[in-house]
C-alpha positions as CSV (number, residue, x, y, z in Angstrom):
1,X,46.1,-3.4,-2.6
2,X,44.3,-0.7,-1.3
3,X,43.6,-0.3,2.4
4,X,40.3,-1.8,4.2
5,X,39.6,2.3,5.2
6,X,40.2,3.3,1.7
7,X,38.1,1.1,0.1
8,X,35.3,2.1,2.8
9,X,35.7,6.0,1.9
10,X,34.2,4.5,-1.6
11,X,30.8,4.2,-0.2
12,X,28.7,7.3,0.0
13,X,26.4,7.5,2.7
14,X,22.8,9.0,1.9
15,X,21.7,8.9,6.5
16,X,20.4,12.5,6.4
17,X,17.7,11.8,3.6
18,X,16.6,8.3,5.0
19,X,16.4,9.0,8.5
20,X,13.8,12.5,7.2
21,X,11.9,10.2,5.6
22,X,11.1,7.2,7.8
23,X,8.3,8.2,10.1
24,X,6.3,9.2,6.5
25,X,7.2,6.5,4.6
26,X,7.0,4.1,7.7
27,X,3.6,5.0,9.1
28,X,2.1,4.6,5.3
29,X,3.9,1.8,4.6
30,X,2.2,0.0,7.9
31,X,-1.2,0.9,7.5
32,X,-1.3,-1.1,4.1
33,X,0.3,-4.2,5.6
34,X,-1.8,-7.4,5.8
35,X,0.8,-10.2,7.6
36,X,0.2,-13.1,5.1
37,X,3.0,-15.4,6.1
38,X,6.1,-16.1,4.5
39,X,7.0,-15.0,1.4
40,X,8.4,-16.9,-1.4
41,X,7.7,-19.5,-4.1
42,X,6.1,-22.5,-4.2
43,X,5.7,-24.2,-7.9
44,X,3.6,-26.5,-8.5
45,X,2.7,-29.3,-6.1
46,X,3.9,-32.5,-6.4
47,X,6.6,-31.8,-8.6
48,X,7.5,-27.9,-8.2
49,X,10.3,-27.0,-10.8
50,X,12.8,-23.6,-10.2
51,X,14.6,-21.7,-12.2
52,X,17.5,-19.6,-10.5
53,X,20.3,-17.3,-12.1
54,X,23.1,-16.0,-9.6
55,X,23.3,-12.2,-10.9
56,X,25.8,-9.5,-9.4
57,X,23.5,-6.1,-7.8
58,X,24.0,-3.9,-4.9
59,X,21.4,-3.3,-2.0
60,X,21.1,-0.3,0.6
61,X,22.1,-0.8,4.2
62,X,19.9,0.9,6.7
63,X,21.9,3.9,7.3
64,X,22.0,4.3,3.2
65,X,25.3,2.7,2.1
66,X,25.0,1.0,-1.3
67,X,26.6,-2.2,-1.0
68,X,28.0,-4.8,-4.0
69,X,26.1,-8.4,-3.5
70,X,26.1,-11.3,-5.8
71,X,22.7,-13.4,-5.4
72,X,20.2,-15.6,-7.0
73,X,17.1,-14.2,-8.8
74,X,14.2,-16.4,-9.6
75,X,13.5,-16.5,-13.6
76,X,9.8,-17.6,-12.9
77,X,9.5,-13.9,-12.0
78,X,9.4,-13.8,-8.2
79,X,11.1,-10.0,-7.5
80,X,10.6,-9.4,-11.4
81,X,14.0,-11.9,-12.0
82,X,16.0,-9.6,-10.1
83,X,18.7,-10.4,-7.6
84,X,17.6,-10.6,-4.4
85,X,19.3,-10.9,-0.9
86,X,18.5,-13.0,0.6
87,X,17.8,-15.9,-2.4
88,X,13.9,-16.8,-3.1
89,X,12.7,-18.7,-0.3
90,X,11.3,-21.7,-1.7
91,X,8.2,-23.2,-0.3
92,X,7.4,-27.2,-0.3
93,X,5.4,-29.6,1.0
94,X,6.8,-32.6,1.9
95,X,7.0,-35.6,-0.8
96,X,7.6,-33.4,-3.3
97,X,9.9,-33.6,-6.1
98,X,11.7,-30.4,-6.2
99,X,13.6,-29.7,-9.3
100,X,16.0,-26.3,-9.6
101,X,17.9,-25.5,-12.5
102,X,20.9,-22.7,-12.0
103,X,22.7,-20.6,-14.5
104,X,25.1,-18.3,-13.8
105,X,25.4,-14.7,-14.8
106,X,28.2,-13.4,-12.7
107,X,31.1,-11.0,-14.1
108,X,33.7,-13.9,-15.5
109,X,31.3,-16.7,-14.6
110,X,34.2,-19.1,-15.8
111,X,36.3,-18.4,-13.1
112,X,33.4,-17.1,-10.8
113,X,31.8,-20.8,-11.1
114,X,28.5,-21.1,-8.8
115,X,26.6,-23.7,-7.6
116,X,23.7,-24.4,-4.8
117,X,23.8,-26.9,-1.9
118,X,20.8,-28.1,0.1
119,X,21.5,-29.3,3.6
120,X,19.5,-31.8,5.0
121,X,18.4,-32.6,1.5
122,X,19.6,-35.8,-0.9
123,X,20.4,-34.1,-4.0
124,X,20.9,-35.6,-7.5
125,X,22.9,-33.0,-9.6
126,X,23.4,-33.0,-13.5
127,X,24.9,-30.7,-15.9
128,X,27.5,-28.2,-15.6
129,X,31.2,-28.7,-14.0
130,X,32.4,-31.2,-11.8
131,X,32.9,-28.8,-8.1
132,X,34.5,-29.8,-5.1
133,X,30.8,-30.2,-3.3
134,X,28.3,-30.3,-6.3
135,X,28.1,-29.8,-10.1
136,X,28.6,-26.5,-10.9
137,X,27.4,-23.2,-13.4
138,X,30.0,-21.5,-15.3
139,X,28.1,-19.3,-17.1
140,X,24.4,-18.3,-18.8
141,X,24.1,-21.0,-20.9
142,X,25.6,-23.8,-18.7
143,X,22.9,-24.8,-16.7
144,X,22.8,-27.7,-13.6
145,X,19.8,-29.5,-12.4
146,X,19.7,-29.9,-9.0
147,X,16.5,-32.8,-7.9
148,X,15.5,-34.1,-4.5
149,X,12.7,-35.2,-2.5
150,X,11.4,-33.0,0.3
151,X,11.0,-36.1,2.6
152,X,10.6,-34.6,6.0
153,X,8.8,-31.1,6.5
154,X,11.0,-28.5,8.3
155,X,13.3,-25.3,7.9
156,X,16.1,-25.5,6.1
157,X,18.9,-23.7,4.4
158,X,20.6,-23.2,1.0
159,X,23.7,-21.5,-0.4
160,X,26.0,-21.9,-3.2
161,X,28.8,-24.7,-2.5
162,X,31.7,-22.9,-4.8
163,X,34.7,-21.2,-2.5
164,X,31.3,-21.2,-0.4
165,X,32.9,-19.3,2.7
166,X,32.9,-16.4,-0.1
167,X,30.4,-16.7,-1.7
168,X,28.2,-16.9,1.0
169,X,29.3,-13.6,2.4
170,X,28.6,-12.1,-1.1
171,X,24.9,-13.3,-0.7
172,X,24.3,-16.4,-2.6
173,X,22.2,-18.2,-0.2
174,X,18.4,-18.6,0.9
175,X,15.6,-20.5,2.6
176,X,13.7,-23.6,2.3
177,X,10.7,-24.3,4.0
178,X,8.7,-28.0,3.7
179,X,5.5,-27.8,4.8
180,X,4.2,-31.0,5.8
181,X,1.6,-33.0,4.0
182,X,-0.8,-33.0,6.4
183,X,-2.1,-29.9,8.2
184,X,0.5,-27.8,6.3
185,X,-0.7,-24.6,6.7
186,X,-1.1,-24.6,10.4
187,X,1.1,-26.9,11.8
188,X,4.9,-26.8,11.3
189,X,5.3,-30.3,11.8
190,X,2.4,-31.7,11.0
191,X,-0.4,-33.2,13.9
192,X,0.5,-34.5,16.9
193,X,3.8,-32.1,17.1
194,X,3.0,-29.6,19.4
195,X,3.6,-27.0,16.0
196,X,0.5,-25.6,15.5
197,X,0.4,-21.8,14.5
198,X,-1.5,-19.1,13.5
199,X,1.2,-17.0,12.1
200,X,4.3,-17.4,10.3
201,X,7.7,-15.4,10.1
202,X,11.2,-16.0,8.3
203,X,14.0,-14.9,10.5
204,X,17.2,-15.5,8.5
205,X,20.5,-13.9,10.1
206,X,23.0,-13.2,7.9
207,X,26.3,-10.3,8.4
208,X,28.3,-8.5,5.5
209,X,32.1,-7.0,5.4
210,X,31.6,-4.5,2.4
211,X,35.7,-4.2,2.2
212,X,35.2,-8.3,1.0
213,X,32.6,-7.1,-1.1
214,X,34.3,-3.6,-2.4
215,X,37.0,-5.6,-3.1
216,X,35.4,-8.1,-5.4
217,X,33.9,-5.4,-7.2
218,X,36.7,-3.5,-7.9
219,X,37.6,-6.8,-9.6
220,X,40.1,-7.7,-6.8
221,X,38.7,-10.8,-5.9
222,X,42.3,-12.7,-5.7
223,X,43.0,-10.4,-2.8
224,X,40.2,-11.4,-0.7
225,X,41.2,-13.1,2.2
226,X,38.2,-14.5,4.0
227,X,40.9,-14.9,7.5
228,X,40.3,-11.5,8.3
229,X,36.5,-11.0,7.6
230,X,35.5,-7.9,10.2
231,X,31.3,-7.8,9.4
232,X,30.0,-4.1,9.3
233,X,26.8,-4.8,8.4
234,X,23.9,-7.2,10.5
235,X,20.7,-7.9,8.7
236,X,17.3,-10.2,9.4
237,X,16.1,-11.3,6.1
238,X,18.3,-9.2,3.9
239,X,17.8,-5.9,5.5
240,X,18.7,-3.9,8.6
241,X,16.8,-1.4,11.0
242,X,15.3,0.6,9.6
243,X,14.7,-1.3,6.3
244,X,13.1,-4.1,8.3
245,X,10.6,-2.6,9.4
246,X,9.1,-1.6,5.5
247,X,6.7,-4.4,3.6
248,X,7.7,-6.9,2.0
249,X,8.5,-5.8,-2.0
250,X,9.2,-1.9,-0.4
251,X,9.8,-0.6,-4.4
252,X,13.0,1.2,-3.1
253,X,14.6,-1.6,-2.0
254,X,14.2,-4.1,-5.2
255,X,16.8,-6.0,-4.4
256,X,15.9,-6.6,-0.7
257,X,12.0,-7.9,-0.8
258,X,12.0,-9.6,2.4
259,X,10.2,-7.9,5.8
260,X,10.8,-8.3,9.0
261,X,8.0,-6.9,10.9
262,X,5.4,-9.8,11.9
263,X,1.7,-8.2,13.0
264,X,0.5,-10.6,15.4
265,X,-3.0,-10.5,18.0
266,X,-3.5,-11.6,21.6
267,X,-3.3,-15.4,21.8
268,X,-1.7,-16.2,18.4
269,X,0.9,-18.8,18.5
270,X,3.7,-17.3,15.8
271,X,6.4,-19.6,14.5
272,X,9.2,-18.3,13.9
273,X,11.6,-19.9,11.6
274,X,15.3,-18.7,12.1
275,X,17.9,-19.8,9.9
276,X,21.8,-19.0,10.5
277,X,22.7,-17.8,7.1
278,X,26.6,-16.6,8.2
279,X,29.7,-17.5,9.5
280,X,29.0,-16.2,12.8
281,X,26.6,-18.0,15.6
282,X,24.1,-15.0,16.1
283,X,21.5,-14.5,19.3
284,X,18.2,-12.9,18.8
285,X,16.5,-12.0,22.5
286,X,12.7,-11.8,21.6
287,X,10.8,-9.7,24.1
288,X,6.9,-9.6,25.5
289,X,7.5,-13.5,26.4
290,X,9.5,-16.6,26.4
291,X,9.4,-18.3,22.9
292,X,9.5,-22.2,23.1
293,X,12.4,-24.2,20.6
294,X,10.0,-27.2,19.1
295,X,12.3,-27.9,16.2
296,X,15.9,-27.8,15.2
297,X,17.8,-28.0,11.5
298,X,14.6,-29.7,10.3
299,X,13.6,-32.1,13.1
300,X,11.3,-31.6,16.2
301,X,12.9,-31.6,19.6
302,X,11.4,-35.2,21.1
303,X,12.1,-38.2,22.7
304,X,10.3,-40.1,19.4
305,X,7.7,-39.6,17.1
306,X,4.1,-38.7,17.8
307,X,5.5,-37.6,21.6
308,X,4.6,-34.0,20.9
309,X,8.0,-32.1,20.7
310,X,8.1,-33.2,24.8
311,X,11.8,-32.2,24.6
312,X,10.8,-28.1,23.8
313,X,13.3,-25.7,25.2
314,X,11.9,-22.7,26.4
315,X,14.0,-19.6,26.9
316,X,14.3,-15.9,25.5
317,X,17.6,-15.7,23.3
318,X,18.0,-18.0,20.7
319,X,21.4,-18.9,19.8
320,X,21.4,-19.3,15.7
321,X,24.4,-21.5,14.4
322,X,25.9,-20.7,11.1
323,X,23.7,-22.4,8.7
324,X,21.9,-24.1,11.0
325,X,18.0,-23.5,11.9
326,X,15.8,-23.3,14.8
327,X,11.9,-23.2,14.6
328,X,9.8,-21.7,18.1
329,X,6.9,-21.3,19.0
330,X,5.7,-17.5,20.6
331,X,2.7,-16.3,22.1
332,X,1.5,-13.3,23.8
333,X,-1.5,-12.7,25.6
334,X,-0.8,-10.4,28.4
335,X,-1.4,-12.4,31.3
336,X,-0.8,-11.1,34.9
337,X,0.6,-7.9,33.8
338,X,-1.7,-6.5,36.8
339,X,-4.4,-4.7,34.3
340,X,-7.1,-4.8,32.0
341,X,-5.5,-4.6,28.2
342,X,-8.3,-3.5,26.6
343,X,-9.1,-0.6,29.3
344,X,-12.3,-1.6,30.4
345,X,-13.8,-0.2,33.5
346,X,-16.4,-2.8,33.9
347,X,-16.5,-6.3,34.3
348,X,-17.4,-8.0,31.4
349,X,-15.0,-11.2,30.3
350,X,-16.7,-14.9,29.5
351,X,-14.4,-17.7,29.9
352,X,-16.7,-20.7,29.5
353,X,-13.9,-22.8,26.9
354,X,-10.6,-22.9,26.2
355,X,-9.3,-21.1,23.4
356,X,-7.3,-23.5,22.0
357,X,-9.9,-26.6,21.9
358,X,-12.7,-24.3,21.8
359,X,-14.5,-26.9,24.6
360,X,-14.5,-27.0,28.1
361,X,-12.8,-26.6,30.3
362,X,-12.5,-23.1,31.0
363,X,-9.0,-21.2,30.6
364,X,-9.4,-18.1,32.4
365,X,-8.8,-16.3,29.4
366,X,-12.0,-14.3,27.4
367,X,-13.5,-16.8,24.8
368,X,-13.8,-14.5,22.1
369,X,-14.7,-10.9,20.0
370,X,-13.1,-7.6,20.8
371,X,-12.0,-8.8,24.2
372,X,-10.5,-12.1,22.7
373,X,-7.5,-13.7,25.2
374,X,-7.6,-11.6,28.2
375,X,-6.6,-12.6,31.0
376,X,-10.2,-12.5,33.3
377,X,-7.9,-12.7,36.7
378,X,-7.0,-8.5,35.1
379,X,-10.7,-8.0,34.1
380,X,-11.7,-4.7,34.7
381,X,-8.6,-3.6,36.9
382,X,-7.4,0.0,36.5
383,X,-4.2,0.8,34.9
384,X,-1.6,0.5,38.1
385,X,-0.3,3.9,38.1
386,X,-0.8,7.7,36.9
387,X,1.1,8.6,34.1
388,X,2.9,11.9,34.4
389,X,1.5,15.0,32.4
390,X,2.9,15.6,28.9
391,X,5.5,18.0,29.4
392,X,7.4,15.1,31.3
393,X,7.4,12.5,29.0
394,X,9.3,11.4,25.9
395,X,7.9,9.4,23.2
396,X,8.3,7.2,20.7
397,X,7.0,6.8,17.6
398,X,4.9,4.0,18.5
399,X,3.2,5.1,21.4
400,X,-0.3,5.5,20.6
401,X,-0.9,7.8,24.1
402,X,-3.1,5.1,26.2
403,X,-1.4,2.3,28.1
404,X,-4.6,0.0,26.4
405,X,-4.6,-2.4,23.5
406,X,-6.3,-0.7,20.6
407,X,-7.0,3.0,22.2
408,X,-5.9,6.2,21.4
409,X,-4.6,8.6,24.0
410,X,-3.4,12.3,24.3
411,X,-0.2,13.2,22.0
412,X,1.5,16.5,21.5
413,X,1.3,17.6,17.8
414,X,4.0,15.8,15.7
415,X,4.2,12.9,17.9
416,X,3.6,9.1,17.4
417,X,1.9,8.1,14.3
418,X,3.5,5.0,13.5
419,X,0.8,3.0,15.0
420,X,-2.4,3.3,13.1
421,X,-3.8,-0.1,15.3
422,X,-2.4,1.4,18.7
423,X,-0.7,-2.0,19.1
424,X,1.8,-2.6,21.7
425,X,5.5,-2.9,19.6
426,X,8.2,-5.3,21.3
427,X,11.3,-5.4,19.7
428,X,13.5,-8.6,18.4
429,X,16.8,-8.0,17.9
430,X,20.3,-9.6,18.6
431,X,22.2,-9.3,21.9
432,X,25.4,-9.1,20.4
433,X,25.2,-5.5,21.2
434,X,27.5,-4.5,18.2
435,X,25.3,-6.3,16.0
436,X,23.2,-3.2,16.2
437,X,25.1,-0.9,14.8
438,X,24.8,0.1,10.5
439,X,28.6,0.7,10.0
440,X,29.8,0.8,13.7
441,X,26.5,3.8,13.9
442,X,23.6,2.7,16.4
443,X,20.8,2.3,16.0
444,X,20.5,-0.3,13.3
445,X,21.3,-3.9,12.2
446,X,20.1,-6.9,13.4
447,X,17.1,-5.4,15.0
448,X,13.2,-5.3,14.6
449,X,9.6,-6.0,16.3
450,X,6.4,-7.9,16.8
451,X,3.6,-5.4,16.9
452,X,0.6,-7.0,18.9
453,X,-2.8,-5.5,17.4
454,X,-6.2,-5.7,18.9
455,X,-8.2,-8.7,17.7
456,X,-11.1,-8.1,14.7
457,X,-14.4,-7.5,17.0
């Protein structure tokens, strides 16, 4: 059997060539992104049918490693059929019948049977082999039926229920989201829930031990032993910092589609749907504000229905169970942070409604256009402090030069760039500090950011 380090001196690292490209790739990459939710499939409403294969492929880990996955790829042509990691979020509305059909495609699928599971869900499975937890594929031809009823909207998870505490770790699992029937594509919940968003972001946590996976490939799968699983590798919807921070369907990383950068504006209410897609319990520490827990593995936080998600938690580290989910709710608007956002010398907010209800009364943030949610108590006020001249600072590749929301400012040649809509960039990442690591290297992993852009005028 050969040794964990041996079998880790197999993968060739390619850091040199990825790190020279990022600010190019990254800054182009950003100025053609439109944030248009969550990504995924949907069928057809009210009886969306699936077709999933679970395929062997590899994807790249942030600091350039190629690593062996097995996943599912959707036949309908979502990723062009081919594996993906994580699996196609699928995307329901609630009362539909939602019918998958698996096949399996995996090197010796007879004894590599797979399968799928649907917590949460009340699934009716035909076809295939009788498994320990569902019916199962055991190869192209053998195909299972999995049907159910998305009866209550919410965030949920799905993964293969064969050997599943390996075959999870190779990758064969996903998201499900069930939107509700009524105000589906701005509420979470549904009215009367307190779930009301503007936009929408997947935040599925999953780890990877490539020795597992290096072993498997190597066809020494009978060695495996899932007791002493060590992750190397941290990842927020299939990729890791600074994959993340690429669009969705980057064409270098096929087999990873999924972003993790969410675009947001002053006064949006983002929900953020996090699924625990590992063995591990992982904590993601959001920044810029508190985010507020309305929902958890499917089911809003309150004392009993219609009483507006009264039991809300709010806080700024989530702790994500395995395979368990958490929706919240996060805003940002700048209040009180002792100056004018937009950089505006002269008085000029009008607060005559609140934003949310659009009636009165008054807020005390700006009603609307180029000025929208700012906070009128900081109209006008100067930034709090002189910056220091350019030969004393450091900067990052986000800094824009200007301390205000949607201006440009003074940069020496060769710095910044990456942020076209001078935005302000907050990161989200997990607090597990070795988490953010790529192969015990920092930066990377389980890190990425919400980029707050000026409104449209």
């Amino acid at each position: 059997m050969p040794s964990r380090k041996q079998v880790m001196n197999i993968q060739q690292n390619r850091t040199l060539t990825k790190i020279a490209a990022l600010a190019t790739v990254l800054s182009i990459a950003l100025a053609g992104i439109a944030q248009a939710g969550i990504q995924g499939i949907t069928g057809i409403s009210p009886a969306p049918a699936f077709s999933f294969t679970a395929k062997a492929d590899s994807i790249t880990s942030g600091d350039g490693s190629s690593v062996y996955m097995w996943g599912y790829s959707d036949d309908g042509g979502h990723n062009n059929q081919i594996m993906q990691y994580p699996g196609p979020t699928m995307i329901v509305t609630e009362g539909d019948v939602v019918t998958i059909q698996l096949t399996n495609d995996l090197p010796d699928p007879v004894n590599n049977r797979v399968s799928m599971i649907f917590p949460g869900q009340v699934v009716s499975a035909t076809g295939g082999s009788t498994g320990l937890m569902t019916q199962e594929s055991d190869g192209p031809a053998d195909i299972v039926t999995y049907t159910f009823t998305a009866s209550h909207p919410g965030t949920y998870v799905y993964h293969s229920g064969t050997r599943p505490e390996l075959q999870t770790e190779m990758g064969l699992l996903g998201a499900l989201v069930v939107r509700p029937a009524v105000d589906g594509t701005t509420t979470a919940y549904g009215p009367n829930t307190g779930t009301e968003y503007e936009n929408e972001w997947l935040y599925l946590v999953s780890q990877v031990d490539s020795y597992i996976h290096t072993l498997v490939q190597l066809g020494n799968i009978d060695q495996v032993d899932m007791a002493k699983q060590k992750p190397r590798q941290w990842f927020i919807n299939g990729r890791s910092l600074s994959d993340d921070l690429f669009p969705d369907f980057a064409p270098w990383l096929p087999t990873q589609p999924y972003s993790a950068l969410i675009i947001t504006a002053p006064g949006h209410r983002v929900l953020a749907r996090f699924v625990g897609a590992s063995r591990d319990t992982h904590p993601p520490h959001l920044h810029g504000n508190n985010f507020t827990m309305v929902a958890r593995d499917g089911r809003v936080l309150q004392t009993a229905p219609g009483a507006g998600g009264d039991l809300a938690i709010s806080d700024n580290t989530m702790s994500v169970v395995s395979l368990a989910t958490h929706d919240a709710i996060w805003q940002w608007t700048g209040k009180d942070l002792g100056w004018d956002i937009y950089g505006n010398p002269v008085p000029d907010c009008v607060d005559q409604v609140d934003n949310r209800t659009g009636v009165a009364p008054p807020d005390g943030y700006d009603d609307a256009g180029a000025n929208a949610w700012e906070w009128c108590a900081d109209d006008a006020k100067p930034f709090p402090v002189v910056l220091p001249e350019l030969q004393d600072m450091m900067f990052g590749g986000f800094y824009s030069g200007s301390p205000f929301l949607g201006s440009y400012g003074s940069l020496p040649v060769g710095e910044g760039g990456l942020n076209l809509w001078n935005g302000y960039l907050y990161p989200w990442h997990s607090h597990t500090e070795f988490e953010l690591t790529n192969d015990d290297v920092f930066p990377g992993g389980m890190f990425t950011a919400i980029l707050i852009v000026p409104p449209a005028p």
